[in-house]
N, C-alpha and C positions, 0 to 999 in steps of 0.2 A: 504493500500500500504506500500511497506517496503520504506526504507532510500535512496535503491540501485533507487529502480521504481522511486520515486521525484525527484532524480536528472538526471536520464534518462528523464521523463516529462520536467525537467526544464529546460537542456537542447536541446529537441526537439523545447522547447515555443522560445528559443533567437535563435536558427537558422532559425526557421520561420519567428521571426521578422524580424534579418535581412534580408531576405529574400524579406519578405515583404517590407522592407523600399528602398532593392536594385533595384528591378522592379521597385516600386510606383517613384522612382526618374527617372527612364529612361525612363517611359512613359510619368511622365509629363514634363520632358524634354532633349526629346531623339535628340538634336541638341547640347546641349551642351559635349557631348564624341565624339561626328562623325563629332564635326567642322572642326576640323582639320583635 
């Protein structure tokens, strides 16, 4: 892979994460954004 593609990968990996970390907090607690 060149220089261009691993930072293409690398940034694909932290927007999944967050991604991942955005969901996984609003399922396991999806009462706390829609208390209000």
């Amino acid at each position: 892979l060149s220089i261009e593609e691993w930072k293409f990968l690398e940034f694909l990996y932290i927007v999944a994460g967050a991604m991942l970390i955005f969901f996984a907090t609003h399922l396991l607690l999806p009462d706390s954004s829609s208390a209000d």
